[in-house]
N, CA, C and O atoms as a GROMACS GRO file, in nm:
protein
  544
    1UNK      N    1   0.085  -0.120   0.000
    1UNK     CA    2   0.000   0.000   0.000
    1UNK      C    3   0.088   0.125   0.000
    1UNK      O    4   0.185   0.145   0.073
    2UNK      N    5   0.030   0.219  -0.111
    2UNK     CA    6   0.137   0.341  -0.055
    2UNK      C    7   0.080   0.434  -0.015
    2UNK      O    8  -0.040   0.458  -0.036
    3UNK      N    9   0.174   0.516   0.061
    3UNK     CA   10   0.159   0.612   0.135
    3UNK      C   11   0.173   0.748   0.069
    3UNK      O   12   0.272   0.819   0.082
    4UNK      N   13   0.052   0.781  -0.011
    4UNK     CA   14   0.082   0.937  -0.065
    4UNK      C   15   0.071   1.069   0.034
    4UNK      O   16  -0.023   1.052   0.112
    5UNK      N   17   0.126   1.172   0.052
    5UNK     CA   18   0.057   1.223   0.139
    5UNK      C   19   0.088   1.376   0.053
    5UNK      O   20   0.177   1.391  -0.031
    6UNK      N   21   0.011   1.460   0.089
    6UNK     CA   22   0.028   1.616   0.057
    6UNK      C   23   0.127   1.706   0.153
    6UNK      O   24   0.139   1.677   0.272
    7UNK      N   25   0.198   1.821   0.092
    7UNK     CA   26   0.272   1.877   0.209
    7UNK      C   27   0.277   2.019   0.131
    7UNK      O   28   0.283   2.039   0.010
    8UNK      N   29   0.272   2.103   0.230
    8UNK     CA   30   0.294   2.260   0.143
    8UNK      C   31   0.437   2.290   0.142
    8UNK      O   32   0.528   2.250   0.215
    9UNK      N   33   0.436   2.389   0.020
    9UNK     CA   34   0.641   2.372  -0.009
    9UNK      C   35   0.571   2.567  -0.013
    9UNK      O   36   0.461   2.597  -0.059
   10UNK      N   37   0.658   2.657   0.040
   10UNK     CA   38   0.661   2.791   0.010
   10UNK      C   39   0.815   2.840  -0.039
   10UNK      O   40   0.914   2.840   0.033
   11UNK      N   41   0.812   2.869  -0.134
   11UNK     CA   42   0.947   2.943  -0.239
   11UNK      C   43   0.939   3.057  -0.151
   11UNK      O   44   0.822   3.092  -0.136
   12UNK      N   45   1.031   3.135  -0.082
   12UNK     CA   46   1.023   3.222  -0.037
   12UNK      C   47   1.058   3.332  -0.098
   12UNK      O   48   1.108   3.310  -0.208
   13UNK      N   49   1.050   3.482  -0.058
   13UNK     CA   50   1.080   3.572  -0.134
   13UNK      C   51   1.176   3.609  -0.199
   13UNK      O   52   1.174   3.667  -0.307
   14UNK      N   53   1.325   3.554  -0.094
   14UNK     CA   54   1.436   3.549  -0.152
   14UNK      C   55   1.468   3.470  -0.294
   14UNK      O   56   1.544   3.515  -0.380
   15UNK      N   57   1.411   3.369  -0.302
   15UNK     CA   58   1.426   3.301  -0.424
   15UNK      C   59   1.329   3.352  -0.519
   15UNK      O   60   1.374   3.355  -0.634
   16UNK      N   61   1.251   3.379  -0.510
   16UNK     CA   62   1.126   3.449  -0.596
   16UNK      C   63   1.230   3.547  -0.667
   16UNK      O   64   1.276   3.517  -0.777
   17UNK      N   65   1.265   3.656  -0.605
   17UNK     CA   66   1.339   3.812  -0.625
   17UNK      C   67   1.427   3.750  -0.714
   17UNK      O   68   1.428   3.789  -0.831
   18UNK      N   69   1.506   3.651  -0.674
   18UNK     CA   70   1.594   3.604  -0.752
   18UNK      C   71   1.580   3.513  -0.936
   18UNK      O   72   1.656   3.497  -1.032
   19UNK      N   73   1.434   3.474  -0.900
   19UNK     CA   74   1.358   3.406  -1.027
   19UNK      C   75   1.439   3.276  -1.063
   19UNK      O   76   1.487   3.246  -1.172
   20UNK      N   77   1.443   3.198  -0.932
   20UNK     CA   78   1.474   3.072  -0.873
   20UNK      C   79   1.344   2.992  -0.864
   20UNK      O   80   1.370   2.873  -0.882
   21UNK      N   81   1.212   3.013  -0.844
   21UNK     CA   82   1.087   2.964  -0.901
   21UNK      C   83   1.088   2.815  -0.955
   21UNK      O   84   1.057   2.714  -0.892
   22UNK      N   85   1.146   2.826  -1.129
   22UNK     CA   86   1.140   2.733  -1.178
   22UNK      C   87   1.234   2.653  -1.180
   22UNK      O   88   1.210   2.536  -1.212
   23UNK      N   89   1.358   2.691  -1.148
   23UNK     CA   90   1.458   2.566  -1.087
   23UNK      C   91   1.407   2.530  -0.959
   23UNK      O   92   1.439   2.420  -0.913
   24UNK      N   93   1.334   2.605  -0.897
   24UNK     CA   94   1.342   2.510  -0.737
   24UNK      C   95   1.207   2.394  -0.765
   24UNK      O   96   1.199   2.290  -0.700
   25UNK      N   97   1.132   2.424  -0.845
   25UNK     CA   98   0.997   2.362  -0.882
   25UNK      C   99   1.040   2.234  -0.982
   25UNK      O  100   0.976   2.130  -0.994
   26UNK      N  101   1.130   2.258  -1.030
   26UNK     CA  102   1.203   2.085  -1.121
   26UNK      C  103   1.237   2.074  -1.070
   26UNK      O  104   1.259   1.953  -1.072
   27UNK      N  105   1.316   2.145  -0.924
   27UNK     CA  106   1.427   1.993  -0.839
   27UNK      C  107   1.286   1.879  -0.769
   27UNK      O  108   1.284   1.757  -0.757
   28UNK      N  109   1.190   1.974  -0.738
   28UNK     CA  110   1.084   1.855  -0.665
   28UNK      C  111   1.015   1.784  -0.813
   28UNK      O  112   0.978   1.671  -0.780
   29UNK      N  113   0.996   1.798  -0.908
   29UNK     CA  114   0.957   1.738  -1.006
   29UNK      C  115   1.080   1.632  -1.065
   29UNK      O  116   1.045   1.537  -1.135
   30UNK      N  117   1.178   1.647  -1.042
   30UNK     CA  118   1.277   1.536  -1.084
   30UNK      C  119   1.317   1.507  -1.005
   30UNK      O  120   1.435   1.474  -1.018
   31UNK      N  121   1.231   1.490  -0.806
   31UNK     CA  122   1.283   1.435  -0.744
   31UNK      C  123   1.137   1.325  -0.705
   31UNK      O  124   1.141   1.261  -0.600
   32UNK      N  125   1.017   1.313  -0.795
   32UNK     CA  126   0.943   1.303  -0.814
   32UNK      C  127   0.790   1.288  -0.735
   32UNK      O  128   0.703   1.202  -0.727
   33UNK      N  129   0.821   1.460  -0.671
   33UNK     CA  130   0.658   1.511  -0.624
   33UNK      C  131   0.606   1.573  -0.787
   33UNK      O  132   0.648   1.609  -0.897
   34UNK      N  133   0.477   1.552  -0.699
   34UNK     CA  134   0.385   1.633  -0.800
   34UNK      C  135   0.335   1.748  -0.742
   34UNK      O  136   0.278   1.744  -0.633
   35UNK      N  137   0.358   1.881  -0.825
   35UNK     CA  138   0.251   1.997  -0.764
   35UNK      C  139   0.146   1.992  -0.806
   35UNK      O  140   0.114   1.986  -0.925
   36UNK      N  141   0.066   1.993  -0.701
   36UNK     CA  142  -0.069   1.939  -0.778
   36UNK      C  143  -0.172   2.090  -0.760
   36UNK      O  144  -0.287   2.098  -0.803
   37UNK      N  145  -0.098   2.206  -0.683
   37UNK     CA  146  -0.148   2.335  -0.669
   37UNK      C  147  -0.077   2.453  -0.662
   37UNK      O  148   0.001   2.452  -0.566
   38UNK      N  149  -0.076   2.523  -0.708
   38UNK     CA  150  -0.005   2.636  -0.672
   38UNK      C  151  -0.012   2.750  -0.679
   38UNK      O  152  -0.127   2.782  -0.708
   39UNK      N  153   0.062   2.845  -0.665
   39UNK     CA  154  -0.037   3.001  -0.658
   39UNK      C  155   0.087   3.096  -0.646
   39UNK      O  156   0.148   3.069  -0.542
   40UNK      N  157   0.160   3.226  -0.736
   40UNK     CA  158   0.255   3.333  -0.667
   40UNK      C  159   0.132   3.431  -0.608
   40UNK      O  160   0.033   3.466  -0.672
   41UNK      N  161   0.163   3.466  -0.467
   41UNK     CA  162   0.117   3.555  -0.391
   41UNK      C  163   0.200   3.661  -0.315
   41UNK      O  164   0.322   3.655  -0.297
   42UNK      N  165   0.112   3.766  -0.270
   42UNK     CA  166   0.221   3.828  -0.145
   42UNK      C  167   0.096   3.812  -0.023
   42UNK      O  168  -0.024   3.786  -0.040
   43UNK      N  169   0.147   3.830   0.062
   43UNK     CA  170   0.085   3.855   0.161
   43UNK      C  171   0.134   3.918   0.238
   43UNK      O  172   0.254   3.944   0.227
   44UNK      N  173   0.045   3.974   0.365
   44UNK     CA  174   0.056   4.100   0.464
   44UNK      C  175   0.128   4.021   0.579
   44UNK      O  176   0.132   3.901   0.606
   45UNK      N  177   0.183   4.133   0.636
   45UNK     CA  178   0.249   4.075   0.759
   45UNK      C  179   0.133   4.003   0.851
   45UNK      O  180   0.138   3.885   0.885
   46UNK      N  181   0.074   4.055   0.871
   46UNK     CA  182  -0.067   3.996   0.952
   46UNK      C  183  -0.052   3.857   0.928
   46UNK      O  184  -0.052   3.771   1.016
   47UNK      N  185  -0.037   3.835   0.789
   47UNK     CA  186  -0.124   3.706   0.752
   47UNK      C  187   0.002   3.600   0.750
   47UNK      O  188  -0.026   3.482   0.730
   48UNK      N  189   0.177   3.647   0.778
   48UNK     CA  190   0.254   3.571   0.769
   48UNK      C  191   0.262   3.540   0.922
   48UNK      O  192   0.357   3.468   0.952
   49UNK      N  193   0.183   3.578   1.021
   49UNK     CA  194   0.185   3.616   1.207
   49UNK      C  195   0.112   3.517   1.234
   49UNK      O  196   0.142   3.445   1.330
   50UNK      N  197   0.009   3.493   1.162
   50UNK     CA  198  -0.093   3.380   1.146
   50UNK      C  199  -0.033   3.246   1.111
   50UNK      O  200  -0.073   3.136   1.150
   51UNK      N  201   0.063   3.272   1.037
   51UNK     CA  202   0.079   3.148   0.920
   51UNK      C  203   0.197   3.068   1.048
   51UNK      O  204   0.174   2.957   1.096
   52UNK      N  205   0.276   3.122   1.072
   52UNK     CA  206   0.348   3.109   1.161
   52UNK      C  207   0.370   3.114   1.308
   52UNK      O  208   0.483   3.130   1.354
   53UNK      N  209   0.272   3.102   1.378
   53UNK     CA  210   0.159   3.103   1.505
   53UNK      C  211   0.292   2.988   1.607
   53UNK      O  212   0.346   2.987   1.717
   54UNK      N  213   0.289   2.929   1.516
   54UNK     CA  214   0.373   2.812   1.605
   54UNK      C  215   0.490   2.846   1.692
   54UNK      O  216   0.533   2.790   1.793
   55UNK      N  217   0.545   2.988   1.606
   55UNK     CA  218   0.679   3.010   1.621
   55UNK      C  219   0.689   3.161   1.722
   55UNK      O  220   0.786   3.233   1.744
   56UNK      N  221   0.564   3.168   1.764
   56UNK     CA  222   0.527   3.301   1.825
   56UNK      C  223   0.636   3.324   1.892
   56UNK      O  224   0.708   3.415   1.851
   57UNK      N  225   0.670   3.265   1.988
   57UNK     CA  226   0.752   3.270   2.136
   57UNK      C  227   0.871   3.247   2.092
   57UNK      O  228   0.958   3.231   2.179
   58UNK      N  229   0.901   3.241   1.989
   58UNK     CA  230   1.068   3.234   1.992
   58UNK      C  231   1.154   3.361   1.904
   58UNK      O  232   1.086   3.437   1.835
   59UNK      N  233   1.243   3.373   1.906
   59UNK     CA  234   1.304   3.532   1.910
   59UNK      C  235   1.304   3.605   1.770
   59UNK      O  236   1.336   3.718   1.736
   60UNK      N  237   1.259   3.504   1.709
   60UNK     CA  238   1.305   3.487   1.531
   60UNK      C  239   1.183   3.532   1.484
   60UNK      O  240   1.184   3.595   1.378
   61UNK      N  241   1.057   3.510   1.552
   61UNK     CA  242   0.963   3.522   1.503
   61UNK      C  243   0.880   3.649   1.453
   61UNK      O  244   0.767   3.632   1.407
   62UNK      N  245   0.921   3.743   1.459
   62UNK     CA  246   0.890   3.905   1.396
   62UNK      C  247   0.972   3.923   1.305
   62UNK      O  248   0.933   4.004   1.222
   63UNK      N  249   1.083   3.876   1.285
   63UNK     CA  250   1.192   3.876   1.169
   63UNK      C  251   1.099   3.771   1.036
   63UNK      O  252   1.078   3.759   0.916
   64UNK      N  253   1.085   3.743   1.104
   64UNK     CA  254   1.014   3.559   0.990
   64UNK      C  255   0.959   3.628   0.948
   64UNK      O  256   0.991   3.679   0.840
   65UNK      N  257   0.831   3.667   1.023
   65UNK     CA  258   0.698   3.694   0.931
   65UNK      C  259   0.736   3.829   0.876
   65UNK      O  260   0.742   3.822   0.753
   66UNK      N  261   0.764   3.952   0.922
   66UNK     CA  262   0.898   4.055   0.817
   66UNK      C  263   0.873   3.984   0.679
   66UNK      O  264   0.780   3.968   0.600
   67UNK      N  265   1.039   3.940   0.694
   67UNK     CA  266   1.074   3.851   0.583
   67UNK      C  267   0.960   3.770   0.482
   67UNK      O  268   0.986   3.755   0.362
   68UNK      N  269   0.860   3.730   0.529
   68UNK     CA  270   0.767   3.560   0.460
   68UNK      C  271   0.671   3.703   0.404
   68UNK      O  272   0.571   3.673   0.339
   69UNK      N  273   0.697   3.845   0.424
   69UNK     CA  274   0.547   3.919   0.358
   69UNK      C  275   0.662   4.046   0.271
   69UNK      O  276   0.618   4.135   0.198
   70UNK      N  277   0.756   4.032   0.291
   70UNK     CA  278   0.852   4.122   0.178
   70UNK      C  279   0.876   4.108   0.055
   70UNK      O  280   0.968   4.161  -0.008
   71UNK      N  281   0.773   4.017   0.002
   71UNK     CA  282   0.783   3.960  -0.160
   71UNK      C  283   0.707   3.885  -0.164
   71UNK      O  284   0.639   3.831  -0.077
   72UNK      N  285   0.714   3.873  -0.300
   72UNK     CA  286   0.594   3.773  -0.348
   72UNK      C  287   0.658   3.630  -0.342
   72UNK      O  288   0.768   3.597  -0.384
   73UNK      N  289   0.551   3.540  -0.271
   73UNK     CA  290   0.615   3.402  -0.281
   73UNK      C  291   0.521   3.314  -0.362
   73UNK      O  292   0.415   3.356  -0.408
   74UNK      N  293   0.557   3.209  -0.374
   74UNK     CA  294   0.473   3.072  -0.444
   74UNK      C  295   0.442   2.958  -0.367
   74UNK      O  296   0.521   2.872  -0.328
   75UNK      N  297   0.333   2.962  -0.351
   75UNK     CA  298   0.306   2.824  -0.236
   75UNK      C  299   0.218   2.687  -0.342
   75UNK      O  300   0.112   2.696  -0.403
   76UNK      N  301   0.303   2.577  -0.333
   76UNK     CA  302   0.232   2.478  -0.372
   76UNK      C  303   0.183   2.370  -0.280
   76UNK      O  304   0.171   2.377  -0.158
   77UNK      N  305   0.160   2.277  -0.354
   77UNK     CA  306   0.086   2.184  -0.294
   77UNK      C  307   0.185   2.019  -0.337
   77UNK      O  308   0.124   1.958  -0.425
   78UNK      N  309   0.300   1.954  -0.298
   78UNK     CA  310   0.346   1.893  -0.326
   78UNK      C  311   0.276   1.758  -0.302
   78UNK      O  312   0.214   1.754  -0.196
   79UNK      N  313   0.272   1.630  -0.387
   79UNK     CA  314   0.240   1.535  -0.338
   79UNK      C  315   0.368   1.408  -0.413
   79UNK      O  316   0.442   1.397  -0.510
   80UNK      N  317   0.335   1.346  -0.314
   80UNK     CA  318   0.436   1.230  -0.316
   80UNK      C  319   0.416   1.148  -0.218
   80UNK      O  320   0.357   1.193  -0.119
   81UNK      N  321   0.469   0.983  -0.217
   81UNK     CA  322   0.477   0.915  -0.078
   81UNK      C  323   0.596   0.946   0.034
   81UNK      O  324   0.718   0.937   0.016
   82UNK      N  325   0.528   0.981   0.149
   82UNK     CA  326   0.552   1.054   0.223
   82UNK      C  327   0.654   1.154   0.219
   82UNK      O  328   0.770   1.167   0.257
   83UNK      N  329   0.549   1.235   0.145
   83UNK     CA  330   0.593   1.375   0.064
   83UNK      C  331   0.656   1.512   0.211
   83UNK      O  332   0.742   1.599   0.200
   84UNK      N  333   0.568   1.475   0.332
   84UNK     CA  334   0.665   1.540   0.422
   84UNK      C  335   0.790   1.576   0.469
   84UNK      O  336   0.839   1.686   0.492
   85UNK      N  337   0.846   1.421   0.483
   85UNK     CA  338   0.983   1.326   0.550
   85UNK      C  339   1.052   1.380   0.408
   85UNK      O  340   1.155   1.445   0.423
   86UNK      N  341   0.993   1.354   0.234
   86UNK     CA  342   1.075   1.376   0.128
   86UNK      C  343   1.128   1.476   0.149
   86UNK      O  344   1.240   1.477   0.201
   87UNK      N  345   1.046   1.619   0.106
   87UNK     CA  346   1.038   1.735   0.123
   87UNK      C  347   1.115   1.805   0.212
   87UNK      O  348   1.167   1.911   0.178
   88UNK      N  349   1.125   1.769   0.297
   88UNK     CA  350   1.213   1.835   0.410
   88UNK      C  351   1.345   1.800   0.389
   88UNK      O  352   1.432   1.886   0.408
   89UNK      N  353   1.390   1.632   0.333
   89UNK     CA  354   1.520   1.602   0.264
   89UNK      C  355   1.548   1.691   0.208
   89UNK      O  356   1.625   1.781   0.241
   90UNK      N  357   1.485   1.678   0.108
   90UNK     CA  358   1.554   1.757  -0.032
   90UNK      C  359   1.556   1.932   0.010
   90UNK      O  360   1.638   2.007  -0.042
   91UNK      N  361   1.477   1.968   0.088
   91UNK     CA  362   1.530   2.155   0.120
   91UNK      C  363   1.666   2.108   0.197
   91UNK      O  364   1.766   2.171   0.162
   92UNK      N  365   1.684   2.015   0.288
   92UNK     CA  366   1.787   2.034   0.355
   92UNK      C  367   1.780   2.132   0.482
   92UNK      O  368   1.683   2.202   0.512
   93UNK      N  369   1.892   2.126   0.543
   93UNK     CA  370   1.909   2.199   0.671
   93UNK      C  371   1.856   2.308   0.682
   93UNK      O  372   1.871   2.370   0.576
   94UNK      N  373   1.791   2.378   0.770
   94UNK     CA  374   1.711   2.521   0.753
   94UNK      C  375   1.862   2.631   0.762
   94UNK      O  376   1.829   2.746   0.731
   95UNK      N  377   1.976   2.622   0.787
   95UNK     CA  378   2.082   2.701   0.794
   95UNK      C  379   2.155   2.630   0.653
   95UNK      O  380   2.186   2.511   0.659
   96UNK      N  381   2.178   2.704   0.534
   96UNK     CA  382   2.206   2.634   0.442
   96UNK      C  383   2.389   2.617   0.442
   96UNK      O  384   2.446   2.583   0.338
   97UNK      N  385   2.455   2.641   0.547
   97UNK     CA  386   2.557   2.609   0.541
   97UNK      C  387   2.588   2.503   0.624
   97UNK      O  388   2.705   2.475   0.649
   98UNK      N  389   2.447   2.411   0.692
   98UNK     CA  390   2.461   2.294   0.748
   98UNK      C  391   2.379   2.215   0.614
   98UNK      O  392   2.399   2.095   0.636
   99UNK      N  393   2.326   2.222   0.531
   99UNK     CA  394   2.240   2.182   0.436
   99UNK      C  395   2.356   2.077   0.343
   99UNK      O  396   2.467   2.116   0.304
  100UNK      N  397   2.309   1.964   0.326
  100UNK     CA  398   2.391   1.868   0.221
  100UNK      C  399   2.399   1.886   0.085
  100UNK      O  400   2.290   1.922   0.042
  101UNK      N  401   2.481   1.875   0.001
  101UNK     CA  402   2.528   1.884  -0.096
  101UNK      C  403   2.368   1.838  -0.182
  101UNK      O  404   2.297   1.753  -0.129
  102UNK      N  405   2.325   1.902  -0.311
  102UNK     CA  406   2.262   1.900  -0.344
  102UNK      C  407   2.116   1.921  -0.307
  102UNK      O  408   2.027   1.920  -0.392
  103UNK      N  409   2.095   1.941  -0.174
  103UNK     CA  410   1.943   2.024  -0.132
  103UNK      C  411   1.920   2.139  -0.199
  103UNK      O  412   1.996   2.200  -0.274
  104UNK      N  413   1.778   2.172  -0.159
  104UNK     CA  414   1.756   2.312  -0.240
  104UNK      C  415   1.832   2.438  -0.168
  104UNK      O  416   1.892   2.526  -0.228
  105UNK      N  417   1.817   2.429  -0.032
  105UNK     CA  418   1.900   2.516   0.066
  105UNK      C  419   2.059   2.539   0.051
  105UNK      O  420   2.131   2.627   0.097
  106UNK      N  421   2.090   2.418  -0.037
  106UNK     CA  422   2.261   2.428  -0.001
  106UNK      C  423   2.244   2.482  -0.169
  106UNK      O  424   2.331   2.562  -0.206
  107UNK      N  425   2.177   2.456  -0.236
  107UNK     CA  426   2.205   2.527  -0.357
  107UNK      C  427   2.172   2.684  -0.408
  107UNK      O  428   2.218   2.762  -0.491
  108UNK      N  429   2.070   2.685  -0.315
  108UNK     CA  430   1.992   2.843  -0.325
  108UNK      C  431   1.999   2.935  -0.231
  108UNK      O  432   1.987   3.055  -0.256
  109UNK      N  433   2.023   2.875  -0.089
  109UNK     CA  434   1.988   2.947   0.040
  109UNK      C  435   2.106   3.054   0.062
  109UNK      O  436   2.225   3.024   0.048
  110UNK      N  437   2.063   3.181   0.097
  110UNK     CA  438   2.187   3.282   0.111
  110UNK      C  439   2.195   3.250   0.256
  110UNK      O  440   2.301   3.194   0.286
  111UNK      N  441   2.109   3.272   0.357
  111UNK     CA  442   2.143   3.274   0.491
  111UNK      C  443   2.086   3.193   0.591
  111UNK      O  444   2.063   3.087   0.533
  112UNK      N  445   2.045   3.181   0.719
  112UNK     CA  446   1.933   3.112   0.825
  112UNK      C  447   1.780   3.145   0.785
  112UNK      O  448   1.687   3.071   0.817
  113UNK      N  449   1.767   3.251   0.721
  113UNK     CA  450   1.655   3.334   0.762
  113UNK      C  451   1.614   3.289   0.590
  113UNK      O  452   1.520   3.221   0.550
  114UNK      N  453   1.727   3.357   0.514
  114UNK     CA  454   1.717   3.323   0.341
  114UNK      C  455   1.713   3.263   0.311
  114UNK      O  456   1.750   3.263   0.193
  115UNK      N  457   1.666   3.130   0.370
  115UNK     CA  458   1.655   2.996   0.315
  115UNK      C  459   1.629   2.955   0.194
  115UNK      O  460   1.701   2.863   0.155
  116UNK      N  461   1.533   3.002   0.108
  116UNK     CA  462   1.499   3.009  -0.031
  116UNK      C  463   1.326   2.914  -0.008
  116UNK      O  464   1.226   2.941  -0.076
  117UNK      N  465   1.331   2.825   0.083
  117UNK     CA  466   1.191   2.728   0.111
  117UNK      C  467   1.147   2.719   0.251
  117UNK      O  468   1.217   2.755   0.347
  118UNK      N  469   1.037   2.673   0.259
  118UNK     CA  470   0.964   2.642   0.333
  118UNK      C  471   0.894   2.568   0.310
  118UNK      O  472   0.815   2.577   0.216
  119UNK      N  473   0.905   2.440   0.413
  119UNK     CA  474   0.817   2.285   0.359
  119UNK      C  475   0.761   2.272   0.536
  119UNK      O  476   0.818   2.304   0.641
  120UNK      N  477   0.615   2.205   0.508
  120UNK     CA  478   0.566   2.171   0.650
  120UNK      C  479   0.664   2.057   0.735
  120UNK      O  480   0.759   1.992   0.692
  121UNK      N  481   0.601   2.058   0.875
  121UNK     CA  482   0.752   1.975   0.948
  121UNK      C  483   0.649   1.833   1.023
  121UNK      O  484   0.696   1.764   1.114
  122UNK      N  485   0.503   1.807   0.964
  122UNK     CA  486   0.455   1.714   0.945
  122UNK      C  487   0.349   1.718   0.948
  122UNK      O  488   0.296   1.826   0.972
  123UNK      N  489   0.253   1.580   0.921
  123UNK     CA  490   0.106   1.536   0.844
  123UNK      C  491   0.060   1.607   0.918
  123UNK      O  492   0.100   1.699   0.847
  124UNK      N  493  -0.011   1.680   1.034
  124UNK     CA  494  -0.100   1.749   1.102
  124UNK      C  495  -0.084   1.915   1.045
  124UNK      O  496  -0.178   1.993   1.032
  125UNK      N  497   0.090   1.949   1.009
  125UNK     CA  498   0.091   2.074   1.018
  125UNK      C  499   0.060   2.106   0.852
  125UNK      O  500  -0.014   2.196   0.810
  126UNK      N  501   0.136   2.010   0.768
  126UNK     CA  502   0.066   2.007   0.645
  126UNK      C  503  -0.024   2.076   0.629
  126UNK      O  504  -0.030   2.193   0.590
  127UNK      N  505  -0.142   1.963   0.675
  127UNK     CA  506  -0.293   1.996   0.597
  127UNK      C  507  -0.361   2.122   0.709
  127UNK      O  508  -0.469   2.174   0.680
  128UNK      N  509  -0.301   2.152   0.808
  128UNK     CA  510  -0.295   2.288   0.875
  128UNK      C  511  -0.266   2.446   0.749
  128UNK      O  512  -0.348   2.535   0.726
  129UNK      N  513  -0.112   2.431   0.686
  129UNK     CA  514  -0.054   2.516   0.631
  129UNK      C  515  -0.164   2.497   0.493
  129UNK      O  516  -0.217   2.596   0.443
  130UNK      N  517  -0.189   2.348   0.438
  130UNK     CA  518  -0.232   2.369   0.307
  130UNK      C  519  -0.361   2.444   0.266
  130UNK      O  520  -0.397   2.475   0.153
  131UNK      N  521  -0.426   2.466   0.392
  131UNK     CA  522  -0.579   2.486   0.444
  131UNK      C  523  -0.608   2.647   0.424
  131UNK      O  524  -0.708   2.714   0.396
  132UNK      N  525  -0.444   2.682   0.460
  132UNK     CA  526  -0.421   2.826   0.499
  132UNK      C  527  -0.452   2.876   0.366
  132UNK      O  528  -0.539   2.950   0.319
  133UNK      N  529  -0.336   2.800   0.314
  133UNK     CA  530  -0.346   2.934   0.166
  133UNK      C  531  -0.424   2.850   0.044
  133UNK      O  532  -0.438   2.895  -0.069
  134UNK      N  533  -0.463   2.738   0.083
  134UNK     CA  534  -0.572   2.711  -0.042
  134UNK      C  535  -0.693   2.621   0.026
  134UNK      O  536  -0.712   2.500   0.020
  135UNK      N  537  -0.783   2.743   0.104
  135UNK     CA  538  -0.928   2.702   0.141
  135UNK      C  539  -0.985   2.721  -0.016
  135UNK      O  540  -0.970   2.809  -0.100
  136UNK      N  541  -1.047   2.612  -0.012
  136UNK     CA  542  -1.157   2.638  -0.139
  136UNK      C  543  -1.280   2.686  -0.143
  136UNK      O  544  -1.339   2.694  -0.251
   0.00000   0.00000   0.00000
């Protein structure tokens, strides 16, 4: 039986600005997710305060959401078997100078913060994040 599951991937602004988009969108297509949704947006700080609720209490977190509403980003909808656990491989380390050779982070990421992605950190928060930016 397999295990497909959905996971939200966000291109962040830094890579957007940069028009990194469609290389970061074939590394998950030739690593073989499917986007099965997607959308370039911006959004308000408000709505990156929301998005990121989890991270309230920790020191980073007014910088984040800053940063996650200073450009336009692209949020998809990745699917694959267990497209979470994948997904988070392939961005690699959230500090891209701990990130492994060939992640999207070690290939794109300028800093901690510049990561270039954002992938959910599992099945509950997923379909939490996917809910966010694509209620139907």
């Amino acid at each position: 039986m397999n295990n497909i599951e959905q996971t939200l991937s966000i291109i962040k602004p830094d890579a957007v600005e940069r028009n990194l988009d469609n290389e970061i969108k074939e590394m998950f297509i030739s690593n073989g997710f499917k986007i099965t949704k997607e959308k370039k947006i911006q959004i308000e700080k408000s709505e990156a305060e929301n998005f990121y609720k989890v991270h309230e209490t920790k020191p980073f977190y007014n910088d984040l959401c800053s940063y996650l509403s200073s450009g336009p980003i692209v949020v998809m909808i990745l699917e694959k078997e267990n497209a979470v656990l994948k997904n988070r491989e392939l961005m690699g380390a959230t500090n891209p100078k701990d990130a492994k050779e060939g992640t999207i982070r070690k290939k794109y990421g300028i800093s901690i913060d510049k990561n270039s992605v954002h992938g959910s950190d599992s099945k509950e928060n997923a379909k939490i994040e996917i809910d966010f930016f694509f209620k139907d």
